[in-house]
mmCIF file of the N, C-alpha and C atoms, coordinates in Angstrom:
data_MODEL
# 
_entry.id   MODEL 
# 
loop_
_atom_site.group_PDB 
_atom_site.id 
_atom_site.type_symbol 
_atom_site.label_atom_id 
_atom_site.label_alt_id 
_atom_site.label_comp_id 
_atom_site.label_asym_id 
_atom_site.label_entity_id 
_atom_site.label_seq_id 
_atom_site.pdbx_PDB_ins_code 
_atom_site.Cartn_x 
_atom_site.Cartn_y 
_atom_site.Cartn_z 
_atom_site.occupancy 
_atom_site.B_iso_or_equiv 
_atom_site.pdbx_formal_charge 
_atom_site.auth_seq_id 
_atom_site.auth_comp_id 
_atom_site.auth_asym_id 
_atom_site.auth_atom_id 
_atom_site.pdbx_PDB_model_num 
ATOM 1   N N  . UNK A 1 1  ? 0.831   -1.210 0.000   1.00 0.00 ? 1  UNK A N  1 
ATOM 2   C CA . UNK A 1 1  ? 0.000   0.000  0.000   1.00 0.00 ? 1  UNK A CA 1 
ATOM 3   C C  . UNK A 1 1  ? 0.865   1.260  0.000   1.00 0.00 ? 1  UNK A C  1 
ATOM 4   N N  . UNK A 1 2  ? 1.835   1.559  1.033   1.00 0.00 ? 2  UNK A N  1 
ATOM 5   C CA . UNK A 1 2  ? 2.813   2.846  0.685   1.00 0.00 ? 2  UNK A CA 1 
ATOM 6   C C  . UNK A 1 2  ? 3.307   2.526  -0.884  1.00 0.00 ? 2  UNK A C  1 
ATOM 7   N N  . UNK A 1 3  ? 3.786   1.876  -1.140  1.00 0.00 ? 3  UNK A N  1 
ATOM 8   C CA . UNK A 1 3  ? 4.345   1.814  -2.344  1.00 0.00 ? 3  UNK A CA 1 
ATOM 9   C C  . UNK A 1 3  ? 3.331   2.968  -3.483  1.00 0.00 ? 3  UNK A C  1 
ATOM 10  N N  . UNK A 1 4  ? 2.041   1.729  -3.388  1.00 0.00 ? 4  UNK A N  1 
ATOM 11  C CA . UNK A 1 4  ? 1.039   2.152  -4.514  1.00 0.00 ? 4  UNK A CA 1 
ATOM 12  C C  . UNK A 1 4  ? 0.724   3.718  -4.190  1.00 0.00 ? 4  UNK A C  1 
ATOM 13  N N  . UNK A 1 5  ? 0.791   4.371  -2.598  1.00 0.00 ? 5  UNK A N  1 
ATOM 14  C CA . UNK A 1 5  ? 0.269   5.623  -2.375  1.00 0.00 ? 5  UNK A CA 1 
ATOM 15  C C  . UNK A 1 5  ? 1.582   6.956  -2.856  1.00 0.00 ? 5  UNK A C  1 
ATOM 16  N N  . UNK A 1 6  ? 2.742   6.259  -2.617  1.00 0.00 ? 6  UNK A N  1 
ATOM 17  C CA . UNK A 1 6  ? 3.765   7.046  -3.009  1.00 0.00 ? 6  UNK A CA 1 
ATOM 18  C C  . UNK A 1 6  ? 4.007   6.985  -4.435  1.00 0.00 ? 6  UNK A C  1 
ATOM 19  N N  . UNK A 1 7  ? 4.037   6.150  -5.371  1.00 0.00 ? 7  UNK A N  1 
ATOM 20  C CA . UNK A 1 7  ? 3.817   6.083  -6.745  1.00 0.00 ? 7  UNK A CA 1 
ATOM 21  C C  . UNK A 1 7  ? 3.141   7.523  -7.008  1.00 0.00 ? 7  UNK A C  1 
ATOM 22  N N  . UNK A 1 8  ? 1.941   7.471  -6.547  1.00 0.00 ? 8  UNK A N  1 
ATOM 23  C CA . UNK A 1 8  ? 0.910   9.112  -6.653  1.00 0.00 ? 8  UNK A CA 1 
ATOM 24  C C  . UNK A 1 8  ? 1.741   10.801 -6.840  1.00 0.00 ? 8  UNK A C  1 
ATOM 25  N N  . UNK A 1 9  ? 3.080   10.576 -6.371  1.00 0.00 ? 9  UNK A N  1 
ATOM 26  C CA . UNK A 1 9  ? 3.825   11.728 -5.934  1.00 0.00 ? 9  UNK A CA 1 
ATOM 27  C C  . UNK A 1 9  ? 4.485   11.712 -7.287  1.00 0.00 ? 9  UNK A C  1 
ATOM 28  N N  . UNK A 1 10 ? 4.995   12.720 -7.657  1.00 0.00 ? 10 UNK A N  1 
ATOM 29  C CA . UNK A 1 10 ? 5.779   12.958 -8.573  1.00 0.00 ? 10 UNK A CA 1 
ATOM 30  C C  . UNK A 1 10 ? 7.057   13.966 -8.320  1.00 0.00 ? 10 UNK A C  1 
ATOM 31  N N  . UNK A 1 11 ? 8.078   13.473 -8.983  1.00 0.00 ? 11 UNK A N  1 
ATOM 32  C CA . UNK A 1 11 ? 9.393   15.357 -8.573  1.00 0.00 ? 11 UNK A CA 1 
ATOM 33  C C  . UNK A 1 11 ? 9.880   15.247 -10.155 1.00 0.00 ? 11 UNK A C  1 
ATOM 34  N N  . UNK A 1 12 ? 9.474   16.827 -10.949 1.00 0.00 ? 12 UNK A N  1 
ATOM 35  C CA . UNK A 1 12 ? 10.504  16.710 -12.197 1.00 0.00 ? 12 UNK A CA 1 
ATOM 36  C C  . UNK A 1 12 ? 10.629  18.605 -11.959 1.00 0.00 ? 12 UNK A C  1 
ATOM 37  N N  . UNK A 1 13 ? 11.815  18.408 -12.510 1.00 0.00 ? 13 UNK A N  1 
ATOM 38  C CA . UNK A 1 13 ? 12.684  19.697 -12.182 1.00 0.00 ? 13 UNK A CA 1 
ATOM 39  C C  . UNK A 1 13 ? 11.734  20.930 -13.194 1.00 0.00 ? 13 UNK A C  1 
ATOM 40  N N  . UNK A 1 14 ? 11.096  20.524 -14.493 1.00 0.00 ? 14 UNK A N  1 
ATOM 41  C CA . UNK A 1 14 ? 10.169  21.392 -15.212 1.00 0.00 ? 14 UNK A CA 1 
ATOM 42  C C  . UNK A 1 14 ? 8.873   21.689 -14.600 1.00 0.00 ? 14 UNK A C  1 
ATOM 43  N N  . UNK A 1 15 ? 8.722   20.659 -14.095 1.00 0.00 ? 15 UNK A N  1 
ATOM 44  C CA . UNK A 1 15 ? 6.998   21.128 -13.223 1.00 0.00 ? 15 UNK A CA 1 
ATOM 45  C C  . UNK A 1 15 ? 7.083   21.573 -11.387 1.00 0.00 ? 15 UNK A C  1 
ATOM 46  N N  . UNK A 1 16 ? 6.574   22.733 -11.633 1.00 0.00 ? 16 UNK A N  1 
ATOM 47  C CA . UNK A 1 16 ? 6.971   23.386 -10.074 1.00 0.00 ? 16 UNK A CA 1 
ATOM 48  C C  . UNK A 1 16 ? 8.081   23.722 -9.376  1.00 0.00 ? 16 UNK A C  1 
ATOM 49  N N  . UNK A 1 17 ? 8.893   23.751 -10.314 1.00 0.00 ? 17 UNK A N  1 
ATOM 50  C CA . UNK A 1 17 ? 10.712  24.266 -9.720  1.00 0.00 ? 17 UNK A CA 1 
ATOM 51  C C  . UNK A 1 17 ? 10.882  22.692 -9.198  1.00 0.00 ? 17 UNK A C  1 
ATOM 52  N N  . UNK A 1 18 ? 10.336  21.278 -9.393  1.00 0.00 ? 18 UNK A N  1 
ATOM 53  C CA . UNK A 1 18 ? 10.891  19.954 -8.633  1.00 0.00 ? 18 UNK A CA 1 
ATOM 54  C C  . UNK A 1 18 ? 10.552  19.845 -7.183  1.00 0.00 ? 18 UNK A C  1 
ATOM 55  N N  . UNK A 1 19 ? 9.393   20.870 -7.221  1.00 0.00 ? 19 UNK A N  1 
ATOM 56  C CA . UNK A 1 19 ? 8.870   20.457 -5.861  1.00 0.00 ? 19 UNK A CA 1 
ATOM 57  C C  . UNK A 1 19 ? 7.503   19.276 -6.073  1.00 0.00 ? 19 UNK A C  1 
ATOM 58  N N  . UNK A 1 20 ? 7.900   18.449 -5.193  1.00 0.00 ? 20 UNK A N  1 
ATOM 59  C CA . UNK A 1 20 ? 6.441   16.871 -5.467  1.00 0.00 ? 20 UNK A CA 1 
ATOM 60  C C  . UNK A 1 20 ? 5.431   17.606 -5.261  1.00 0.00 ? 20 UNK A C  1 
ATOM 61  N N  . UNK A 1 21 ? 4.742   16.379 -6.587  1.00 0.00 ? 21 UNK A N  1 
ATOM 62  C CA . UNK A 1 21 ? 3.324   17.342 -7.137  1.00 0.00 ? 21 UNK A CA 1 
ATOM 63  C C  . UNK A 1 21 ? 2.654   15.699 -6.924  1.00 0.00 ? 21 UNK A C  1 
ATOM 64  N N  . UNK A 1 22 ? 1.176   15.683 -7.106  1.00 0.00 ? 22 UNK A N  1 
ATOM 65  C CA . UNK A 1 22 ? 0.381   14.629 -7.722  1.00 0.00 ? 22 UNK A CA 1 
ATOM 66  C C  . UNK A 1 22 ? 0.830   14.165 -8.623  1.00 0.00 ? 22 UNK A C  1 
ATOM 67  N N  . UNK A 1 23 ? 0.870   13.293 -8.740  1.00 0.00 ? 23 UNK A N  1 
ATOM 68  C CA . UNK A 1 23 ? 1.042   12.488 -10.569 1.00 0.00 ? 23 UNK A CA 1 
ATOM 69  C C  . UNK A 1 23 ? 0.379   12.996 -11.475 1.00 0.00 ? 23 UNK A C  1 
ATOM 70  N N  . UNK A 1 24 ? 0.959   14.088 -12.710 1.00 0.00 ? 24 UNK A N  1 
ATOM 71  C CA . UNK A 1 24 ? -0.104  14.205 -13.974 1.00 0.00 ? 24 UNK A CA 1 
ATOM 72  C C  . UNK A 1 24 ? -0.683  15.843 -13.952 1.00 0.00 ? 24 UNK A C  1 
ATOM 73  N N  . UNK A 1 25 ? -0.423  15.932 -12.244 1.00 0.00 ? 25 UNK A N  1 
ATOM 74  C CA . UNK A 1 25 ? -0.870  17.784 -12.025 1.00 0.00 ? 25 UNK A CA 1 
ATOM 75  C C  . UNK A 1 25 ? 0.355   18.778 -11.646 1.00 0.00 ? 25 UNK A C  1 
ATOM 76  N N  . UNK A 1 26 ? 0.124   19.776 -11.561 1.00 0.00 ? 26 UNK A N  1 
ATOM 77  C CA . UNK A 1 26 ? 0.693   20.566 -11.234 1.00 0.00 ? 26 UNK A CA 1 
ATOM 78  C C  . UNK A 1 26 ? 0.141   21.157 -9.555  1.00 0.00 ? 26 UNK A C  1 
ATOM 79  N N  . UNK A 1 27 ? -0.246  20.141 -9.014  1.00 0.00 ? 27 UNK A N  1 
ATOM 80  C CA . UNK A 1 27 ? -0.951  20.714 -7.482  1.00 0.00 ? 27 UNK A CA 1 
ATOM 81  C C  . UNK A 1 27 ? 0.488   20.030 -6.795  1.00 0.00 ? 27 UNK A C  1 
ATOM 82  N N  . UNK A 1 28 ? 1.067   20.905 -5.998  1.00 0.00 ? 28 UNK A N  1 
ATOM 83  C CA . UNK A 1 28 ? 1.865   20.022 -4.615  1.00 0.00 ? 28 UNK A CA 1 
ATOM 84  C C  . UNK A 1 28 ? 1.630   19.492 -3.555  1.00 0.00 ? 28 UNK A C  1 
ATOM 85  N N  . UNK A 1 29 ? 2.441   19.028 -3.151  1.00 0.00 ? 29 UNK A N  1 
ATOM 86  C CA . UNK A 1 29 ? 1.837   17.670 -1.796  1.00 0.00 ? 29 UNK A CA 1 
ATOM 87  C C  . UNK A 1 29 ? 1.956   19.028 -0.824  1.00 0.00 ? 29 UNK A C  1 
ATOM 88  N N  . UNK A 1 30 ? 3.064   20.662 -0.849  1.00 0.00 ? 30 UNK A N  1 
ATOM 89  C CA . UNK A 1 30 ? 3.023   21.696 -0.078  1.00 0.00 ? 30 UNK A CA 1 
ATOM 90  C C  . UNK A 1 30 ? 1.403   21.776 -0.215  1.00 0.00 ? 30 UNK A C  1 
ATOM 91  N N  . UNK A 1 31 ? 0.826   22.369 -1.002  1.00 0.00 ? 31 UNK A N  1 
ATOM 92  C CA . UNK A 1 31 ? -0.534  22.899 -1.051  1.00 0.00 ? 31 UNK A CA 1 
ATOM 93  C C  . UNK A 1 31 ? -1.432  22.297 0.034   1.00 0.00 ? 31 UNK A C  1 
ATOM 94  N N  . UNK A 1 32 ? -1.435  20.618 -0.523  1.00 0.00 ? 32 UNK A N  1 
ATOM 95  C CA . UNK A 1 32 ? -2.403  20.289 0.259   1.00 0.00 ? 32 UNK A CA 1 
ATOM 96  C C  . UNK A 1 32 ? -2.380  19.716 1.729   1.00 0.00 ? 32 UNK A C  1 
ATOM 97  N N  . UNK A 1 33 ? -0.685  19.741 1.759   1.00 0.00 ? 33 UNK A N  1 
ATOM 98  C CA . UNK A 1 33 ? -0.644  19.944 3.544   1.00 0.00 ? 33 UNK A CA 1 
ATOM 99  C C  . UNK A 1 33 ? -1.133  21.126 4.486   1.00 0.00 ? 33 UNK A C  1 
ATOM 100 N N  . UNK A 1 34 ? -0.839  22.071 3.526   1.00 0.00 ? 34 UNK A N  1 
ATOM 101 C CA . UNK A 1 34 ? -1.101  23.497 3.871   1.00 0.00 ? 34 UNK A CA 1 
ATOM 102 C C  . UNK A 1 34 ? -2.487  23.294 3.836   1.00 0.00 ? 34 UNK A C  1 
ATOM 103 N N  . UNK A 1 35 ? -3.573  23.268 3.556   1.00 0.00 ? 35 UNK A N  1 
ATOM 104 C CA . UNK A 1 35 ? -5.062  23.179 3.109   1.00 0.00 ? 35 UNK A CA 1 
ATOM 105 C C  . UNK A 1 35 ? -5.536  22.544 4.768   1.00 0.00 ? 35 UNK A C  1 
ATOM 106 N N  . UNK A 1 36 ? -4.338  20.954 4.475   1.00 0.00 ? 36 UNK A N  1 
ATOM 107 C CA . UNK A 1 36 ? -5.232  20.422 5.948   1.00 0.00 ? 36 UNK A CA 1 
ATOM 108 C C  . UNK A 1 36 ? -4.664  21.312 6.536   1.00 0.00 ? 36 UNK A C  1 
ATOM 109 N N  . UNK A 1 37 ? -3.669  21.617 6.972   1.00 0.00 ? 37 UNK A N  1 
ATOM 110 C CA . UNK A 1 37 ? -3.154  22.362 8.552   1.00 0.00 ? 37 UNK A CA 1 
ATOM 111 C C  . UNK A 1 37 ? -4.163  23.536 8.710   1.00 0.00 ? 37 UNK A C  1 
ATOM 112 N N  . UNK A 1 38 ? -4.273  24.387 8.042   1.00 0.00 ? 38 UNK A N  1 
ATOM 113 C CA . UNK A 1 38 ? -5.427  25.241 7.873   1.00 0.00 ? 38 UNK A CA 1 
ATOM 114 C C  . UNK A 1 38 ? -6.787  24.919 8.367   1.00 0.00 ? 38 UNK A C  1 
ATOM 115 N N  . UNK A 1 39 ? -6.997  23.597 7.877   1.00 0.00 ? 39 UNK A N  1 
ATOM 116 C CA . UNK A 1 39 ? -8.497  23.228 8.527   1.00 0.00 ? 39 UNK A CA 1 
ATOM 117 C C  . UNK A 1 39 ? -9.152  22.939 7.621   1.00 0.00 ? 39 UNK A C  1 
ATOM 118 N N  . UNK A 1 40 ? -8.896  22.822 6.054   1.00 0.00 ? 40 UNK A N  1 
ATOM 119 C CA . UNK A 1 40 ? -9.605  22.626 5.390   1.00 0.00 ? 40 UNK A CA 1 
ATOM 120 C C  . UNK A 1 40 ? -9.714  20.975 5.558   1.00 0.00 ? 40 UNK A C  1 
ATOM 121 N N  . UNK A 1 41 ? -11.089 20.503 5.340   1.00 0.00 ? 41 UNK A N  1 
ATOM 122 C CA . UNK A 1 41 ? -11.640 18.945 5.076   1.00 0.00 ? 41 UNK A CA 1 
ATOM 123 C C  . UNK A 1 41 ? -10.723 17.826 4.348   1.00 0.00 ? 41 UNK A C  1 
ATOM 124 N N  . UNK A 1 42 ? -10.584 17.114 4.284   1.00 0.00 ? 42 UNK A N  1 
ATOM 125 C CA . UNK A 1 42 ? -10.703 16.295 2.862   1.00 0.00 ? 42 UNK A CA 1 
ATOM 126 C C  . UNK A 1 42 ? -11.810 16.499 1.720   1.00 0.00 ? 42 UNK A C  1 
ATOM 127 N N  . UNK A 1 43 ? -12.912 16.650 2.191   1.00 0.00 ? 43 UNK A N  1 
ATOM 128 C CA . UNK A 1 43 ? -14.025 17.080 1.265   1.00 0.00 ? 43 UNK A CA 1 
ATOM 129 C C  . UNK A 1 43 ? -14.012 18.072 0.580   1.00 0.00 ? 43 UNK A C  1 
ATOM 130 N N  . UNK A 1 44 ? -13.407 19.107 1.692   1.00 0.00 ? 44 UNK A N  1 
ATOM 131 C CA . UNK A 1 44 ? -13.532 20.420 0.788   1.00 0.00 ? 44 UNK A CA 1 
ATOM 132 C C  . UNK A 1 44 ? -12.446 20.314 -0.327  1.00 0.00 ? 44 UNK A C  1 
ATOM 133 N N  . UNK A 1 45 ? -11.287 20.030 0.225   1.00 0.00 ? 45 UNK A N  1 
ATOM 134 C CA . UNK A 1 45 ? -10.138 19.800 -1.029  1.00 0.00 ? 45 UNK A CA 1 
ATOM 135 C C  . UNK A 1 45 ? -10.300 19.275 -1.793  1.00 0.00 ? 45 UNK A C  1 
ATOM 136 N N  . UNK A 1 46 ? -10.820 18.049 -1.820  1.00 0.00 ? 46 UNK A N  1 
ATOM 137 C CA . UNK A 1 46 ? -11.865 17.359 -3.022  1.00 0.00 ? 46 UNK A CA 1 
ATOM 138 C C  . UNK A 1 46 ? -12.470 17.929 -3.873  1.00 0.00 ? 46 UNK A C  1 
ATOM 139 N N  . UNK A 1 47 ? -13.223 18.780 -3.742  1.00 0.00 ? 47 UNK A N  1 
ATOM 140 C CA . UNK A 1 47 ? -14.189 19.587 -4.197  1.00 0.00 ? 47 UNK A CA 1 
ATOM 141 C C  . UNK A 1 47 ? -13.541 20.350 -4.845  1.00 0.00 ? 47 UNK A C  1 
ATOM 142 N N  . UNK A 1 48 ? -12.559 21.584 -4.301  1.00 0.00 ? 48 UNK A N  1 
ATOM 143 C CA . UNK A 1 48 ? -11.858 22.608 -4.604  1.00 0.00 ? 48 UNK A CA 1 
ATOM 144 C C  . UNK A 1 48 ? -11.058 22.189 -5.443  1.00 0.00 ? 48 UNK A C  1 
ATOM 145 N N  . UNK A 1 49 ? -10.160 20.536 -5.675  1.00 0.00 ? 49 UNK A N  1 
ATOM 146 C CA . UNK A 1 49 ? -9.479  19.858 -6.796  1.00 0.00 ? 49 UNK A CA 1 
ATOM 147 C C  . UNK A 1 49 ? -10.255 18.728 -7.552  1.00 0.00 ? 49 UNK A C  1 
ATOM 148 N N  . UNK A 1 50 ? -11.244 19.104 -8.053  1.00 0.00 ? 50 UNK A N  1 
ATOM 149 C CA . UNK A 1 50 ? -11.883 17.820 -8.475  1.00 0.00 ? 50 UNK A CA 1 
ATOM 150 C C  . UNK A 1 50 ? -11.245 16.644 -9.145  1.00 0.00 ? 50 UNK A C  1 
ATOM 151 N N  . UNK A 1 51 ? -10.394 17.086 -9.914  1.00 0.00 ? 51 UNK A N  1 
ATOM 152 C CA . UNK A 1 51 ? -9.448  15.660 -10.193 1.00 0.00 ? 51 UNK A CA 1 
ATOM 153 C C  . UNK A 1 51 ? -8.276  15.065 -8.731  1.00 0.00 ? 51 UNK A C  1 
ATOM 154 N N  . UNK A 1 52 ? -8.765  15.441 -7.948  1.00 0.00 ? 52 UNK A N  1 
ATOM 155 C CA . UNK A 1 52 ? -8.118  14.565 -6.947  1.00 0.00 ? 52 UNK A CA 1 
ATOM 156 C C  . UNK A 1 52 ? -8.570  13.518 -6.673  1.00 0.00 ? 52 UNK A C  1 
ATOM 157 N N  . UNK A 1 53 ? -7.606  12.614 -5.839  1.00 0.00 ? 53 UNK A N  1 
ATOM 158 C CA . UNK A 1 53 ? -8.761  10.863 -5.367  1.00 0.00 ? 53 UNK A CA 1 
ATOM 159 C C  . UNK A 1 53 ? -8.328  11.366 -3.706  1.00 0.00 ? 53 UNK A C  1 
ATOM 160 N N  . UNK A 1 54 ? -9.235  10.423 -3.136  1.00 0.00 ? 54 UNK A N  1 
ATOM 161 C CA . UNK A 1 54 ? -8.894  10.749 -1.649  1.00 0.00 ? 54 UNK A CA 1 
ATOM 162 C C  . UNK A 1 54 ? -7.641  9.783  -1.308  1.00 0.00 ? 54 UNK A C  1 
ATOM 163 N N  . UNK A 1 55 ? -6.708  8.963  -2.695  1.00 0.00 ? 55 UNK A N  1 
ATOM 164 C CA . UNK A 1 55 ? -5.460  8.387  -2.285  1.00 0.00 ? 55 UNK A CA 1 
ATOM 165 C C  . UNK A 1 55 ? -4.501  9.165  -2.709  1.00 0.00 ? 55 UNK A C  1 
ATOM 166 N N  . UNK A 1 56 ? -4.701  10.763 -3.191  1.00 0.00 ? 56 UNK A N  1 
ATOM 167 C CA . UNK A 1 56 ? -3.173  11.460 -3.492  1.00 0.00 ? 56 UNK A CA 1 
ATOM 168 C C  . UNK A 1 56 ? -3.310  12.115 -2.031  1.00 0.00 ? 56 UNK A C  1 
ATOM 169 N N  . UNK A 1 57 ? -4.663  12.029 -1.274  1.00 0.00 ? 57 UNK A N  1 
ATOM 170 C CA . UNK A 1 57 ? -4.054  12.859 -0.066  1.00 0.00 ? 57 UNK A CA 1 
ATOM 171 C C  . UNK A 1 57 ? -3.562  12.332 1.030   1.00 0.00 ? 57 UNK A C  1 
ATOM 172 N N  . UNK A 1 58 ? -3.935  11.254 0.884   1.00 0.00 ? 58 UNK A N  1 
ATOM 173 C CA . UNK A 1 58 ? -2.852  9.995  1.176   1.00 0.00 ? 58 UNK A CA 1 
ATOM 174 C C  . UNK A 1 58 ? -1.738  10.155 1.131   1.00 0.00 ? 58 UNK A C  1 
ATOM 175 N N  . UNK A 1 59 ? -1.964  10.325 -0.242  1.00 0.00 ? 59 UNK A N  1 
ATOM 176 C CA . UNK A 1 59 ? 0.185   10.098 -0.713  1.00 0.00 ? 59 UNK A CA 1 
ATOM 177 C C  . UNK A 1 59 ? 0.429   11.359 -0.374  1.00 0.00 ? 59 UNK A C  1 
ATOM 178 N N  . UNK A 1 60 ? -0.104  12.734 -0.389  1.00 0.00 ? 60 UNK A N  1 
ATOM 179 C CA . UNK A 1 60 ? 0.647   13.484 -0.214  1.00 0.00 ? 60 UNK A CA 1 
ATOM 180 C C  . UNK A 1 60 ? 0.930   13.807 1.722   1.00 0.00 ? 60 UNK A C  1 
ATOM 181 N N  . UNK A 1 61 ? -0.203  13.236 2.502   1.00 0.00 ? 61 UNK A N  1 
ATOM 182 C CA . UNK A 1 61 ? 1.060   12.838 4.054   1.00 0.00 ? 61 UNK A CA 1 
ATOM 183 C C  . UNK A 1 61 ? 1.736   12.394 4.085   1.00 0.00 ? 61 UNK A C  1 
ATOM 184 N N  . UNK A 1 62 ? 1.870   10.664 3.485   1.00 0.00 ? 62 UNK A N  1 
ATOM 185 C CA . UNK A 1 62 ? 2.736   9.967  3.390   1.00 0.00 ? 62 UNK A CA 1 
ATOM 186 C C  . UNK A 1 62 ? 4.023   10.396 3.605   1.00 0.00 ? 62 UNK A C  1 
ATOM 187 N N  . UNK A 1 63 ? 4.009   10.872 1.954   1.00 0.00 ? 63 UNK A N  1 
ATOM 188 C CA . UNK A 1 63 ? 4.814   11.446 1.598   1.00 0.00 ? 63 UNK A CA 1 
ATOM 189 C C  . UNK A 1 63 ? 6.100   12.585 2.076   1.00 0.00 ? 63 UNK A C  1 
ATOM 190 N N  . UNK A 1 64 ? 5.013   13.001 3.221   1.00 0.00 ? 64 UNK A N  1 
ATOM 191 C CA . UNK A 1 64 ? 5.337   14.581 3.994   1.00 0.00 ? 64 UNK A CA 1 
ATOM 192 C C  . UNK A 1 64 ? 6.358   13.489 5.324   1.00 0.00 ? 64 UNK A C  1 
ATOM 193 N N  . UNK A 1 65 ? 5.149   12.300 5.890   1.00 0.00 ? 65 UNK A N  1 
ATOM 194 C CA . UNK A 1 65 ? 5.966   11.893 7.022   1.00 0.00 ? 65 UNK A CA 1 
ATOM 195 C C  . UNK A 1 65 ? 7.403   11.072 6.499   1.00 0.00 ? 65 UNK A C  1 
ATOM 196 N N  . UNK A 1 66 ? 7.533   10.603 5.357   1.00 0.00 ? 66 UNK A N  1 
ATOM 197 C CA . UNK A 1 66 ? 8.674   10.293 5.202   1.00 0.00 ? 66 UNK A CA 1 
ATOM 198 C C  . UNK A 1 66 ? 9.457   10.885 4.577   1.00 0.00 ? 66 UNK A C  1 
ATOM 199 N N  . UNK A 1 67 ? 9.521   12.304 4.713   1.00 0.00 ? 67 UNK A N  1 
ATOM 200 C CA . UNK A 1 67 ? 10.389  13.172 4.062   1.00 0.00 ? 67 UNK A CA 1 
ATOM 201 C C  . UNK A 1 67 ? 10.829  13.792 5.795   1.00 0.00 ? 67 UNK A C  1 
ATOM 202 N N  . UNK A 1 68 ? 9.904   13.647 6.485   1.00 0.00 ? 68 UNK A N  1 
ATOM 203 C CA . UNK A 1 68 ? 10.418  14.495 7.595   1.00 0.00 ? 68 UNK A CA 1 
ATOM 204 C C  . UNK A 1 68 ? 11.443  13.703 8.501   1.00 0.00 ? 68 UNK A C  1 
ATOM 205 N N  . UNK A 1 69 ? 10.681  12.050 8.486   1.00 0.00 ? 69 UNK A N  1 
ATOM 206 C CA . UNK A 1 69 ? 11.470  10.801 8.740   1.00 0.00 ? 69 UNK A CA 1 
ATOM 207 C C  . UNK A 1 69 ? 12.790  11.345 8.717   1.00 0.00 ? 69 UNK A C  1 
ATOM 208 N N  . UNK A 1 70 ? 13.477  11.684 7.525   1.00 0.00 ? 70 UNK A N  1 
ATOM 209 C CA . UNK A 1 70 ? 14.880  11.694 6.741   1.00 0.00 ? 70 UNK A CA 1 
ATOM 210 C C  . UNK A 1 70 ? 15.608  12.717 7.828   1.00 0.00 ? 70 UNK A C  1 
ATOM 211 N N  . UNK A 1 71 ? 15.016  13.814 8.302   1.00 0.00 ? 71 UNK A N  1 
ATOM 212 C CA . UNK A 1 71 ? 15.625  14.884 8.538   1.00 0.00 ? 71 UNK A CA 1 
ATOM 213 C C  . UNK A 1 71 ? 16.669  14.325 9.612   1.00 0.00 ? 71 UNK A C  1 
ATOM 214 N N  . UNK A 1 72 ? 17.503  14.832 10.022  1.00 0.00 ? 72 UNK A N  1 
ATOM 215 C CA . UNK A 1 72 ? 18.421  14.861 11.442  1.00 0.00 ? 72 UNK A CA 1 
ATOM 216 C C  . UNK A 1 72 ? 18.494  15.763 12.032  1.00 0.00 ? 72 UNK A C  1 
ATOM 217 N N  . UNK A 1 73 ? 18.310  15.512 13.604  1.00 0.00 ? 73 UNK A N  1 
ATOM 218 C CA . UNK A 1 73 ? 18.652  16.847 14.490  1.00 0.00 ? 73 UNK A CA 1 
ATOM 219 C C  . UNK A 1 73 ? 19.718  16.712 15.098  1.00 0.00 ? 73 UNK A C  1 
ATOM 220 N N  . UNK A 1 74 ? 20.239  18.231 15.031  1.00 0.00 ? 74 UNK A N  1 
ATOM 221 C CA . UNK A 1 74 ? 21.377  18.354 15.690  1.00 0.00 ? 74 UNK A CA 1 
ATOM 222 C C  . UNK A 1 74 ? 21.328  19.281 16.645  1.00 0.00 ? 74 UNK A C  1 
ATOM 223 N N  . UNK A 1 75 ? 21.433  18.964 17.783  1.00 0.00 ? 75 UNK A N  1 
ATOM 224 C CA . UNK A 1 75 ? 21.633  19.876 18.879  1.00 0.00 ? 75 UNK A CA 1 
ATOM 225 C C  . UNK A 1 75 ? 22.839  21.365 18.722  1.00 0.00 ? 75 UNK A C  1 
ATOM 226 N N  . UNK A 1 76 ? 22.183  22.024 19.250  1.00 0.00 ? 76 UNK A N  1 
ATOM 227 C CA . UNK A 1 76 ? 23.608  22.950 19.310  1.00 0.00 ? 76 UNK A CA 1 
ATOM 228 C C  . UNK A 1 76 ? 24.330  23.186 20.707  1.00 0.00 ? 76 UNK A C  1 
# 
């Protein structure tokens, strides 16, 4: 299932300066993190992207928690 939900993500250096988008759009996985943190629904984003599925918003947490996964902290 991650596999199939991360497939959904896309990075090419021509679409969006190579920031991950949906597969096929030009919407970023930024946008629609930003949307939920905000408060917006799943529904409403739905709505507001009608070519979305409720598995790119999937992929686009996913996506978010294993990018943050990566990070390292370093104390100072």
């Amino acid at each position: 299932m991650e596999k199939k939900l991360l497939n959904r993500i896309e990075t090419n250096s021509k679409i969006m300066f190579g920031k991950p988008v949906i597969k096929g759009t030009r919407l970023t996985v930024e946008i629609i993190l930003e949307k939920l943190a905000y408060g917006e629904t799943e529904n409403e984003i739905l709505k507001e992207y009608p070519f979305l599925k409720k598995d790119d918003i999937k992929a686009a947490l996913l996506y978010a928690a294993k990018a943050v996964s990566l990070e390292e902290t370093v104390e100072i």
